[in-house]
N, C-alpha and C positions, 0 to 999 in steps of 0.2 A: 662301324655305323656311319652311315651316310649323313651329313647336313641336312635336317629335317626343319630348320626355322629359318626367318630372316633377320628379326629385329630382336636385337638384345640390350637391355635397359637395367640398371642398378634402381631398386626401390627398396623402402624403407620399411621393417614390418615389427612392430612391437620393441622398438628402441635398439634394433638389429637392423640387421642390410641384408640384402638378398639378390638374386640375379631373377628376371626376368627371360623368357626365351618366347616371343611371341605371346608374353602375357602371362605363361605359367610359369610357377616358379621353378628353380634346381632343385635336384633330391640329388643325396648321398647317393653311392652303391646300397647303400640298406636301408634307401628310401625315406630317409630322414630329409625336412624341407633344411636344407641348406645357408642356416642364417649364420650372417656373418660376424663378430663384433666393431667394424671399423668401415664407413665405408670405401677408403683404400684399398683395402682387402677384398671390398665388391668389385670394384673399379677394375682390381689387376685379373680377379676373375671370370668377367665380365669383356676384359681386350683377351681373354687367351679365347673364349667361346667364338668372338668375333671372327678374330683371326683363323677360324677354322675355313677349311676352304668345302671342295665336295666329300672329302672324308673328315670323321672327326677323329683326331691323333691323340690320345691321352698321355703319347710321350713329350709330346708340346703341350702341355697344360701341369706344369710341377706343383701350380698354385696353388689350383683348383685340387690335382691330389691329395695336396699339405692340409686345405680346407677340410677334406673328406677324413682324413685320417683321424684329425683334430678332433672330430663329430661321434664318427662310426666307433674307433680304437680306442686314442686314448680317453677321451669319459667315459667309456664301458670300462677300461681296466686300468685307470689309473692307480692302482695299487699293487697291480702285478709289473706293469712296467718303471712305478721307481722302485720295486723290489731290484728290478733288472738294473739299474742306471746306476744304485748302490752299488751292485756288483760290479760295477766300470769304477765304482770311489775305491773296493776294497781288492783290487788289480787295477791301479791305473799305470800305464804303460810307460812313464814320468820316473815312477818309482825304481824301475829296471834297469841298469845303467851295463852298460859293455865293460869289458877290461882293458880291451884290445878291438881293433888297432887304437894306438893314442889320440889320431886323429880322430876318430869318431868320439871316445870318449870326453876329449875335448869339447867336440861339438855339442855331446849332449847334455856334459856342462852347463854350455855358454847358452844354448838354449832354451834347458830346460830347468835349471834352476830357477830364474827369474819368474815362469809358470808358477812355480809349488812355492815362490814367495812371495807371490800374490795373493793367491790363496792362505796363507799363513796370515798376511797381513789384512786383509777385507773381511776375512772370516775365522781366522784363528783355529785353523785348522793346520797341523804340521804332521804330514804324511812323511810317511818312515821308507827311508832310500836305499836300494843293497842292491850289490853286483851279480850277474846272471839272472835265471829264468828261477830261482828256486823261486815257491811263493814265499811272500813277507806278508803274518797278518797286521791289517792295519788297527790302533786302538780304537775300543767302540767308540770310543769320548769324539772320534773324528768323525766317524761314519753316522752316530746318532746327531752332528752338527749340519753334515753334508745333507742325510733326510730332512731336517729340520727345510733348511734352503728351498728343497724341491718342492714338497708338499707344500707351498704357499705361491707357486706357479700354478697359474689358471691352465686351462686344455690350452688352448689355442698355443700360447707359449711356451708349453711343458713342449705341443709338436714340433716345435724349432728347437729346442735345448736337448730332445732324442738327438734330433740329426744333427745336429752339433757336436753332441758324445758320442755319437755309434761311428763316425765316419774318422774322426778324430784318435778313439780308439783312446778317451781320455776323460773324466770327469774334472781333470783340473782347466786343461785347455778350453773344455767347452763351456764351460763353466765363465771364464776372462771371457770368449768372446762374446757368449750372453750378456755380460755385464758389459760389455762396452771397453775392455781396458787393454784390447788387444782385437786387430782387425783380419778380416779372411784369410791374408796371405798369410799373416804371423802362426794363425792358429792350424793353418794346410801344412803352411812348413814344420810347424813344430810336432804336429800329429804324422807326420811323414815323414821324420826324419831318418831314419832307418834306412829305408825304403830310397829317398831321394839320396842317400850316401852311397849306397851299394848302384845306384842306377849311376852317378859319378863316375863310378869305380869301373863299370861292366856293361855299361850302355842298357838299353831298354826293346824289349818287341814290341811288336804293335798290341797285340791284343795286351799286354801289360798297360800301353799307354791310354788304349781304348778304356780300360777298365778305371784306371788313374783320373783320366778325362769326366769320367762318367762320376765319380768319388766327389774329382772339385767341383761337378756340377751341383750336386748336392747339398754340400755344406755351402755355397754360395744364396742356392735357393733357401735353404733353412733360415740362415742372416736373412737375407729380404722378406722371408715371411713373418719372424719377428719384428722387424720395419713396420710392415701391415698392420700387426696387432696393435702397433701403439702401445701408448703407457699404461 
């Protein structure tokens, strides 16, 4: 789509924020007016609009996505996707420990312990830990604690606590850096750590990196759009 406006302006509609675009307001992909809870969140959506030049690029506007998604997906089904988000609580990838090599299992140790006892201690929740891929169910008593947590996330911040857990491949990771008690790189490293040990090990191709790249772009964006949402 081509650049079809000039002036783009943050205004304020019924205790919400909105983008302006020569006066009209933003609509979702499914036409929903585009209101925002913060206006932060208008502001950073409103510099990605700007910054369009003669084409308009929606892989340059993450915000604006996060916005849409927030709106369109999850308030339409926020009950099928923390059905989903559970199922990251009752396989979290924290739980699956290597045997071999030492040095990895070491690592995943030193890493990943500290994860699942934070969670242990902020929310009393103590997930059950075993070696290999076989599954471990987890007890309900944890996972009816973990739902409890979720369902009391608004949309806007449910969309950032998805990408936080889907990218992460973790409900306890994403979970710390939701709350604050661990920062991007801790939660990239430690959702990646498999992955970053064998790339050690065996070096990396590019479209590996490209796709890695494109992972930490992600969960960076997710952390700054909960930033947006405010308290």
């Amino acid at each position: 789509m081509k650049r079809f406006y000039k002036e783009v302006i943050v205004a304020e509609k019924n205790g919400s924020y909105t983008v302006n675009l020569d006066g009209k307001m933003i609509k979702t992909p499914e036409k929903s007016i585009c209101l925002m809870p913060t206006k932060e969140m208008a502001k950073a959506v409103a510099k990605e609009w700007d910054n369009q030049e003669k084409e308009i690029d929606p892989h340059n506007m993450p915000i604006t996505k996060l916005t849409n998604t927030a709106i369109d997906r999850v308030g339409k089904r926020r009950e099928a996707l923390i059905d989903e988000l559970i199922g990251f609580a009752g396989n979290d990838q924290l739980c699956y420990r290597a045997d071999h090599p030492e040095e990895l299992v070491k690592l995943q140790k030193m890493k990943w312990d500290p994860q699942l006892e934070k969670l242990r201690i902020n929310h009393g929740v103590d997930l059950k830990i075993t070696k290999g891929v076989i599954f471990v169910e987890q007890n309900s008593s944890s996972l009816l604690k973990i739902r409890s947590i979720i369902e009391k996330i608004n949309d806007f911040r449910l969309t950032a606590f998805y990408g936080m857990v889907t990218v992460t491949g973790s409900i306890t990771i994403g979970l710390n850096l939701f709350e604050n008690n661990i920062n991007v790189d801790e939660a990239w490293n430690a959702g990646h750590l498999d992955e970053n040990f064998q790339t050690s090990q065996w070096g990396e191709d590019v479209e590996a990196a490209e796709r890695r790249k494109n992972l930490r772009n992600e969960l960076i964006n997710a952390h700054y759009f909960l930033e947006l949402c405010g308290k």
